[in-house]
TIMI-354173 format. One record per residue (C-alpha): residue in three letters; residue number from 1; x, y, z. Coordinates in steps of 0.001 Angstrom, whole numbers, plus 500000, padded with zeros to 6 digits. Layout:
N
aa | i | xx | yy | zz
ALA | NUM | X | Y | Z .
...
END
This chain:
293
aa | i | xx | yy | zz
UNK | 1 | 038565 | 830338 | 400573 .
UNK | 2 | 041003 | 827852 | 401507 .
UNK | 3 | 044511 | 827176 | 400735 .
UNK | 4 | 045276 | 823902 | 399098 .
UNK | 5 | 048482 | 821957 | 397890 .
UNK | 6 | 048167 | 819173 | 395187 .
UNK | 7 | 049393 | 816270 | 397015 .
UNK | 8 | 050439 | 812615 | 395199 .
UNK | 9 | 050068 | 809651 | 397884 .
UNK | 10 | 049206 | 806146 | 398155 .
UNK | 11 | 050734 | 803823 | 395688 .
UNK | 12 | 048633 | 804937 | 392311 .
UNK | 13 | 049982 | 808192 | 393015 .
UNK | 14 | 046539 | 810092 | 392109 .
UNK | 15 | 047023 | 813854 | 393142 .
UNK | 16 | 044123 | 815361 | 395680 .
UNK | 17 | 044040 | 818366 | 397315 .
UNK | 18 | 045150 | 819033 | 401212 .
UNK | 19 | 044934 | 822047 | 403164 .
UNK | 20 | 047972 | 824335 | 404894 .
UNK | 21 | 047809 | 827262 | 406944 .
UNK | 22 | 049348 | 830451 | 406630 .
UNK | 23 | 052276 | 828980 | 408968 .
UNK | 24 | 053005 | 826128 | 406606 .
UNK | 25 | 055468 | 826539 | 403738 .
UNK | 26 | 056527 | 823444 | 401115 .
UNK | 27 | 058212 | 823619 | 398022 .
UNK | 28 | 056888 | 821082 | 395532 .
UNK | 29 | 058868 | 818053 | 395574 .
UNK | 30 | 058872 | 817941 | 399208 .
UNK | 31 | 057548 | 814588 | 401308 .
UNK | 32 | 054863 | 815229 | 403801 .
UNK | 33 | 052268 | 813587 | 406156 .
UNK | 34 | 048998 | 814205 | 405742 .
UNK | 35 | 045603 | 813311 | 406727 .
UNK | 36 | 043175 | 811700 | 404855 .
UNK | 37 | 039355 | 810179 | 405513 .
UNK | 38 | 041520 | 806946 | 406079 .
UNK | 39 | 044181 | 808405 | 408487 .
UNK | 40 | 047808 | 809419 | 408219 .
UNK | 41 | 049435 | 808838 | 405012 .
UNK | 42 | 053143 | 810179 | 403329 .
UNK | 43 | 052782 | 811893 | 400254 .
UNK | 44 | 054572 | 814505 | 397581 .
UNK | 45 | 053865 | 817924 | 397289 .
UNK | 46 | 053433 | 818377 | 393098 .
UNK | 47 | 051428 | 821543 | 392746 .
UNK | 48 | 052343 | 825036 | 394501 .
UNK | 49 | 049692 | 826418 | 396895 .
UNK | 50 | 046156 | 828183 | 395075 .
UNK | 51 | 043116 | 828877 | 396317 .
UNK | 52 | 039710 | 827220 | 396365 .
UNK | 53 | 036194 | 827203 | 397575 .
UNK | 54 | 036080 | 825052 | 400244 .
UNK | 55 | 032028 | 825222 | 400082 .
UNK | 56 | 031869 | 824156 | 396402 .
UNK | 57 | 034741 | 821811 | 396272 .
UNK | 58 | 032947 | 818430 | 395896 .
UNK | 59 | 035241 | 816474 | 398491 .
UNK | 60 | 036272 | 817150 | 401949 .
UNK | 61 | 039603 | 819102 | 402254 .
UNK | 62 | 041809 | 817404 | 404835 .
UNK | 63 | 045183 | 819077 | 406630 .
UNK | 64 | 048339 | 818733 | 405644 .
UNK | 65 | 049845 | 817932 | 409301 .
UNK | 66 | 053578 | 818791 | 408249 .
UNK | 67 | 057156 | 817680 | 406590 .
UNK | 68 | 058531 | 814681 | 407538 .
UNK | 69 | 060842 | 814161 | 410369 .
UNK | 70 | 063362 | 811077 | 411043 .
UNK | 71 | 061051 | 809521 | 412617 .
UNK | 72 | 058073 | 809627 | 410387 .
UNK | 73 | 060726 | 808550 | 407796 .
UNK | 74 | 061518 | 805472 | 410108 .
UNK | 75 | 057759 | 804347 | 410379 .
UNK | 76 | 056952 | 804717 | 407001 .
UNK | 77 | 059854 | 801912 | 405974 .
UNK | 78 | 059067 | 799641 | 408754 .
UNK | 79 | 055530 | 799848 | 407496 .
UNK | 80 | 056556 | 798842 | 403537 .
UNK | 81 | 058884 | 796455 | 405165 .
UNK | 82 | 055424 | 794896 | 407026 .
UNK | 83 | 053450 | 795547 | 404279 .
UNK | 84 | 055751 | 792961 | 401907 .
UNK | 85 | 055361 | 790192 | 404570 .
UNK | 86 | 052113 | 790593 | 404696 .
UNK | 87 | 051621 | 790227 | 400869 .
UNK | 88 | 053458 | 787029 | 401115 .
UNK | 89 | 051409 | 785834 | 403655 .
UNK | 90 | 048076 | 786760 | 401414 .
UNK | 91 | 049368 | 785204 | 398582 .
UNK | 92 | 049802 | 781753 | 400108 .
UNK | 93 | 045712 | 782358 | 401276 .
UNK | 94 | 044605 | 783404 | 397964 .
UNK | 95 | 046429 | 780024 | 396257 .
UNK | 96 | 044934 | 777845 | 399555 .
UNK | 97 | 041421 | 779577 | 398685 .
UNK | 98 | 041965 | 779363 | 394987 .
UNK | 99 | 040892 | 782355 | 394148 .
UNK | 100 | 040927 | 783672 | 390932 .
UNK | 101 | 042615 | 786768 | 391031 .
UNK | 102 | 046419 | 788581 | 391482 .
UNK | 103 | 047445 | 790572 | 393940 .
UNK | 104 | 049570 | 793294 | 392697 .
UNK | 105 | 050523 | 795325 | 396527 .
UNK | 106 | 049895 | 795976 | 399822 .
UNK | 107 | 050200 | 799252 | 401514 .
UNK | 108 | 049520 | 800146 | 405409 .
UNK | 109 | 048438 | 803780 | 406460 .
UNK | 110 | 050719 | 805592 | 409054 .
UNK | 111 | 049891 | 803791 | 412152 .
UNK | 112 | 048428 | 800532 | 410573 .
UNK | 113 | 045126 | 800721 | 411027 .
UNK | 114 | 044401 | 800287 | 407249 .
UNK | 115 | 045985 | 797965 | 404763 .
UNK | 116 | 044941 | 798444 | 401192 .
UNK | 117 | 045178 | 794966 | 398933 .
UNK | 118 | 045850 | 795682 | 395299 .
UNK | 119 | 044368 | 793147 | 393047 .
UNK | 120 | 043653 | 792187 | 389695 .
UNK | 121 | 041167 | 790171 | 388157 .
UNK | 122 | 039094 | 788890 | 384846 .
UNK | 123 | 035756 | 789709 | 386609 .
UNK | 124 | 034199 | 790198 | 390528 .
UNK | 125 | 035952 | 788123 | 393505 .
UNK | 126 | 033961 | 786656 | 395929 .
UNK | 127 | 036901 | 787782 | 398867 .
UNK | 128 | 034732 | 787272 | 401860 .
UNK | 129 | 037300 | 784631 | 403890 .
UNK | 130 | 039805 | 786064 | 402506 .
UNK | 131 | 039085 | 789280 | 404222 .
UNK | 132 | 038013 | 787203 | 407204 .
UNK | 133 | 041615 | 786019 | 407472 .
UNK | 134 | 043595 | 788849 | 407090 .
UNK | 135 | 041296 | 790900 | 409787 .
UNK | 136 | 042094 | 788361 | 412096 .
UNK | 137 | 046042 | 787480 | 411124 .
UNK | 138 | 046998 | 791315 | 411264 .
UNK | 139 | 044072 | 792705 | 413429 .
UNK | 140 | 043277 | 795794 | 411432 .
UNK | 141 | 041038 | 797274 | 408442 .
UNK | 142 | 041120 | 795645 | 405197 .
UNK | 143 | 040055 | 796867 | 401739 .
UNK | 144 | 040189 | 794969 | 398710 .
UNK | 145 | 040958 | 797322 | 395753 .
UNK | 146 | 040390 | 795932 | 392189 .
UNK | 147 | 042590 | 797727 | 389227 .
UNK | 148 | 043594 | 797171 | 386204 .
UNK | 149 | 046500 | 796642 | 384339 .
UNK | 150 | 047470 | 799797 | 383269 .
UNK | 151 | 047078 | 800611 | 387266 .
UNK | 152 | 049440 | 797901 | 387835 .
UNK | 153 | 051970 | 799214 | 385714 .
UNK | 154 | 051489 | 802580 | 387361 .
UNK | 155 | 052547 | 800237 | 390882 .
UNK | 156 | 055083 | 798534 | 389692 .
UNK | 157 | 057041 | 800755 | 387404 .
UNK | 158 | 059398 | 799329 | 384546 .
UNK | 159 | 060953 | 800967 | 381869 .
UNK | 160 | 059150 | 801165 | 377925 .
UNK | 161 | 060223 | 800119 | 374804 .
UNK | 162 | 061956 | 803931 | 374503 .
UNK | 163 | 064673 | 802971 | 377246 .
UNK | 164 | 062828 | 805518 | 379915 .
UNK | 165 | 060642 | 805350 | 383150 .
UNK | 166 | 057589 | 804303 | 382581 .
UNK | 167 | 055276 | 807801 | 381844 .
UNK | 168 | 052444 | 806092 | 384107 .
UNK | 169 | 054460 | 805745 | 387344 .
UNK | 170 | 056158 | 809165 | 386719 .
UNK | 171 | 053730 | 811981 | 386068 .
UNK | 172 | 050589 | 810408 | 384288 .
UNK | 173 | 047258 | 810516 | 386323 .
UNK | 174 | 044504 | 809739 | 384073 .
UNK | 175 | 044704 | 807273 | 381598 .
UNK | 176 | 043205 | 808380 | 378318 .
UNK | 177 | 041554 | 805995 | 375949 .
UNK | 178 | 044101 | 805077 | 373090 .
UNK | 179 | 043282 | 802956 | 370118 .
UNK | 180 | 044484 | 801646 | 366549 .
UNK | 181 | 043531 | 804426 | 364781 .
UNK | 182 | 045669 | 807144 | 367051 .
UNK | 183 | 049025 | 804777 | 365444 .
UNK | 184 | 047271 | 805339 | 361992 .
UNK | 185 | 046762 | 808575 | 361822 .
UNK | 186 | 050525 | 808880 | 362948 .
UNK | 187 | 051745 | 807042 | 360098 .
UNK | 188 | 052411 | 804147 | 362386 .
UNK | 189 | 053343 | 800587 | 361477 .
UNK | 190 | 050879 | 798754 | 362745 .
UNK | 191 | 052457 | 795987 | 364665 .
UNK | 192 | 051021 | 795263 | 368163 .
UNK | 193 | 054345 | 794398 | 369400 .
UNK | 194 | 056139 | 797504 | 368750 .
UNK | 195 | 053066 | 799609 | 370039 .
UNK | 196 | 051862 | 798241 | 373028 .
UNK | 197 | 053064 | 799214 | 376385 .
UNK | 198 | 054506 | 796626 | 379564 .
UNK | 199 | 050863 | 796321 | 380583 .
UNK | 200 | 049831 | 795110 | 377444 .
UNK | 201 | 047840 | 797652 | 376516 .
UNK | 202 | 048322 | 800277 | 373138 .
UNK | 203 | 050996 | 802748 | 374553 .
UNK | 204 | 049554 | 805816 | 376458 .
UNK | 205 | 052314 | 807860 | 374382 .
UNK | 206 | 050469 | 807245 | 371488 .
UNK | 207 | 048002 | 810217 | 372228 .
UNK | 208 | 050925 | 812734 | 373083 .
UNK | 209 | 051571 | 814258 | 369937 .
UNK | 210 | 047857 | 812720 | 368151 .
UNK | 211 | 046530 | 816660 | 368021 .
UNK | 212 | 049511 | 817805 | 365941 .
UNK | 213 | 048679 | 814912 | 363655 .
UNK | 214 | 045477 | 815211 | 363147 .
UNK | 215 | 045779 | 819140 | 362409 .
UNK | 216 | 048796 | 817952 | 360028 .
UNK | 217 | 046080 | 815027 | 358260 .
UNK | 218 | 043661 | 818461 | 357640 .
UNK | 219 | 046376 | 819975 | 355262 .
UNK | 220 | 047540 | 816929 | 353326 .
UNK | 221 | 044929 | 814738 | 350556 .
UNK | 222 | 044611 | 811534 | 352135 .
UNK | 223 | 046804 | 808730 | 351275 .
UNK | 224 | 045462 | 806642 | 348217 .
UNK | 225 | 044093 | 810397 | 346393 .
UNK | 226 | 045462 | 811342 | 343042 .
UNK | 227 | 047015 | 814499 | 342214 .
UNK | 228 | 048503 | 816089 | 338617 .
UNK | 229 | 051843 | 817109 | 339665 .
UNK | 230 | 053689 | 819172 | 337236 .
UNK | 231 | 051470 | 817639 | 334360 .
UNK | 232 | 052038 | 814168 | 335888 .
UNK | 233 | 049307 | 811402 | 337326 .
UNK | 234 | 050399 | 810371 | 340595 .
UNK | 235 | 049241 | 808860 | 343584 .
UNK | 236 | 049647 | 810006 | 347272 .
UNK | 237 | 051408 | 806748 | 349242 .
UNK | 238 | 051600 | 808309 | 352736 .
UNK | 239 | 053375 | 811304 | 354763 .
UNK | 240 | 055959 | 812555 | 357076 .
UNK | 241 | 054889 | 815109 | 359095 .
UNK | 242 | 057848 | 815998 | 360741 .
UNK | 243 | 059493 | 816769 | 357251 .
UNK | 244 | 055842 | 818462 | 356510 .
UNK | 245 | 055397 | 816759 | 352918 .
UNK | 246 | 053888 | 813707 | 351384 .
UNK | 247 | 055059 | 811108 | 349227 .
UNK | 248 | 053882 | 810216 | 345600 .
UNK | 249 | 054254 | 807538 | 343224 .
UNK | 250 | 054118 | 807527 | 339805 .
UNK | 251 | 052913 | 805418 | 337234 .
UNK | 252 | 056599 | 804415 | 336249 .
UNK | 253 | 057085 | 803306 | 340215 .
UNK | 254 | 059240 | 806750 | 340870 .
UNK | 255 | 058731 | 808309 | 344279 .
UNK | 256 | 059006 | 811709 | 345170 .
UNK | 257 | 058245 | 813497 | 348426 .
UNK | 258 | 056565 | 817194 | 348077 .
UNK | 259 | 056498 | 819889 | 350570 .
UNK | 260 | 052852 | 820366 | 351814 .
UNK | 261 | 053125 | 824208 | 351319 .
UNK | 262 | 052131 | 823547 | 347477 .
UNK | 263 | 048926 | 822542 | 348920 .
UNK | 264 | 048036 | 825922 | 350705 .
UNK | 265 | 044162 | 827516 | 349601 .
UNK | 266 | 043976 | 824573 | 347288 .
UNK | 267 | 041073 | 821555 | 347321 .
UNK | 268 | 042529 | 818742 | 348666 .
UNK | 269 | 039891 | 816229 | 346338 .
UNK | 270 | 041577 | 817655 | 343170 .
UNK | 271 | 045280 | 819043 | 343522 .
UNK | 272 | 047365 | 819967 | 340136 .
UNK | 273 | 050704 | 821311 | 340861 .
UNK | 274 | 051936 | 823342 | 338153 .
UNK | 275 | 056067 | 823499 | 337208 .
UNK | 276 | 055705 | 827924 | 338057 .
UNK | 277 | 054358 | 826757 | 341853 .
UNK | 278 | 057168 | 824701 | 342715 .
UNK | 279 | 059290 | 826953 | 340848 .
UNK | 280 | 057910 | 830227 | 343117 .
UNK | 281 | 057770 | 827703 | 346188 .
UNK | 282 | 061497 | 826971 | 345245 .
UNK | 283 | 062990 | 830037 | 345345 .
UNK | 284 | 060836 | 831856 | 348359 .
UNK | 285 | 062775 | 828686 | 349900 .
UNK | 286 | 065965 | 829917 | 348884 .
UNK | 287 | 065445 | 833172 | 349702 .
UNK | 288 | 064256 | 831996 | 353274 .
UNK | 289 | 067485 | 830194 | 353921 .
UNK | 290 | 070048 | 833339 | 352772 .
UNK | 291 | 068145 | 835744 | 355341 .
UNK | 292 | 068459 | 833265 | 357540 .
UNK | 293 | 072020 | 832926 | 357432 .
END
């Protein structure tokens, strides 16, 4: 068994696994240097220490080599400092090559033996002389690494439409697929606008609170069904489910919103709502409230 800390490094910030000895001690939170199949990199520590099989764990487990010093610190700037000279200096090559793609980053391992290129594109890039170039400019080993747009976001950072940090370059690591129907079955208004992220892409929060809807959409009749409620036709218009009830309309054009208790043990295809239900529902309400109190 071996003795592993989630780590988050590089610039999309994907967590992987490092190994510590017994010697070694970080609280999560704390910056470190660690070594990877592509040398020395800084990351954060974001998981406390558990154990794993190091025989069935499907990549190798590399070292964490330690907490960084002043010096580290030092490097690791100059390096970010390089790194945005250096993207300059590809960007003028890619618009002199006219190549049909936009670089996003650039990154440089500990001692600069690696520079990662962060790109996006419609389709593949045929980056041969580009690659030529930069190995010879900067003398050192260069990968090309296409993302996407959501990935860029995670790079860049911004702020949403809710005022806050984007959740991709704070905590998110996967990106789940989210679609038009997730906003329906929330009641959403359907305007791409007002539901679509910085990246242009449907908003990853959209699937945050989708499992309490959906159980919420099991209990209700679905918009559009009638019901007799209190000896009246009506028709169900939509819901709120953090007031937990529907809304109805009548024939007259009245609405009314009802509490989806009524609904409990009944079938949702054919729902009549007598006056002694809401009557009963009524006062165990009441009743609620004073013990509550």
């Amino acid at each position: 068994m071996k003795t592993v800390l989630g780590i988050k490094y590089k610039l999309l910030g994907q967590i992987e696994y490092f190994g510590i000895n017994e010697s070694q001690d970080f609280s999560i939170g704390t910056t470190v240097k660690v070594q990877s199949e592509d040398g020395v990199w800084m990351g954060k520590v974001e998981t406390i220490p558990k154990e794993i099989d190091e025989d069935n764990h499907k990549n190798k487990i590399f070292p964490v080599l330690g907490q960084l010093n002043l010096e580290d610190l030092k490097t690791f700037r100059d390096n970010r400092l390089k790194a945005k000279k250096v993207f300059d200096t590809c960007f003028d090559i890619i618009n002199n090559l006219e190549l049909a793609m936009k670089l996003i980053d650039v990154e440089y391992n500990y001692d600069r033996t690696k520079g990662i290129f962060y790109y996006t594109a419609d389709g593949r890039i045929d980056f041969r002389e580009l690659v030529k170039e930069l190995a010879f400019k900067f003398k050192t080993r260069i990968e090309m690494k296409q993302i996407g747009v959501r990935d860029e976001a995670k790079i860049r950072g911004g702020h949403g439409l809710c005022g806050i940090h984007l959740c991709c370059n704070r905590f998110l690591q996967n990106f789940e697929t989210v679609t038009i129907k997730n906003a329906k079955d929330q009641n959403l208004n359907i305007n791409t606008a007002k539901i679509s992220g910085v990246c242009g892409r449907l908003m990853c929060c959209l699937t945050y609170e989708l499992d309490f809807y959906k159980d919420f959409l099991k209990k209700i009749p679905q918009p559009g069904t009638s019901i007799q409620y209190l000896g009246k036709r009506a028709k169900v218009t939509g819901f709120n489910a953090i007031k937990n009830c529907i809304t109805i309309i009548y024939k007259d054009g009245i609405f009314k919103d009802i509490d989806i208790s009524l609904f409990a043990g009944k079938d949702l295809s054919k729902i009549e709502i007598t006056e002694k239900e809401v009557s009963d529902f009524e006062l165990k309400k009441q009743e609620k409230i004073f013990f509550e109190k």
